[in-house]
C-alpha positions as CSV (number, residue, x, y, z in Angstrom):
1,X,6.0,-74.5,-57.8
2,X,6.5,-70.5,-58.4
3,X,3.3,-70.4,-60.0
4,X,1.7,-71.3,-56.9
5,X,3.6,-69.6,-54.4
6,X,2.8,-66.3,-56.6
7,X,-1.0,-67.0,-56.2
8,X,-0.7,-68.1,-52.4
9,X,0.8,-64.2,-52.1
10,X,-1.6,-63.0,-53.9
11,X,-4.0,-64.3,-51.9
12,X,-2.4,-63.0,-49.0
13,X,-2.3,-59.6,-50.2
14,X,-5.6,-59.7,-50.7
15,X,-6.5,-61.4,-47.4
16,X,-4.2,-58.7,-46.1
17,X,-5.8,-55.9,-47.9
18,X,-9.4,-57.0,-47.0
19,X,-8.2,-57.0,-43.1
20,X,-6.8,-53.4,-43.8
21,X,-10.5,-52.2,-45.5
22,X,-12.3,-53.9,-42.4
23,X,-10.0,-51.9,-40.1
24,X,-11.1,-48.7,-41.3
25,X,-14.5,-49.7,-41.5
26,X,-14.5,-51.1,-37.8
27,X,-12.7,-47.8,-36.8
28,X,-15.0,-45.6,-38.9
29,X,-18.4,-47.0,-37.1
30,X,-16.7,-46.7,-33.5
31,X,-15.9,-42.7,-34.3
32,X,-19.2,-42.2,-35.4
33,X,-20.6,-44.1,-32.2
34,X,-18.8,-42.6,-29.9
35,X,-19.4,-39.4,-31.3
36,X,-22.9,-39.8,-31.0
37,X,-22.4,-40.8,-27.6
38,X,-20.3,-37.9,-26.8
39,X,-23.1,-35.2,-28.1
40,X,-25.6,-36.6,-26.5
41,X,-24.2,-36.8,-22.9
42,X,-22.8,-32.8,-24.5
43,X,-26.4,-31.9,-24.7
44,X,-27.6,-33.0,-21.3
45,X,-24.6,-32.3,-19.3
46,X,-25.1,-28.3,-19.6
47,X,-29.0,-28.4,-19.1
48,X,-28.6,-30.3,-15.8
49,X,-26.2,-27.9,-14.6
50,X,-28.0,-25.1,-15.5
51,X,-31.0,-25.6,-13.7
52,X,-29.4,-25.7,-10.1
């Protein structure tokens, strides 16, 4: 029975570290989105306001 409770928390670490590596992932993707959001409205903001 020890034998299988040590794989079950392996398996949880790894379950637990997958989570952890799609975290950052997820987290990665939405800085880079909404920093490419962010520069584009940058961009257009100032020309818009420039003009009038």
């Amino acid at each position: 029975m020890s034998e299988e409770s040590s794989n079950n928390m392996s398996r949880e670490e790894r379950l637990a570290a997958k989570l952890r590596e799609n975290l950052r992932r997820r987290k990665a993707q939405a800085r880079a989105a909404s920093q490419t959001d962010d520069d584009s409205r940058g961009e257009a903001l100032p020309k818009g306001r420039g003009d009038s």
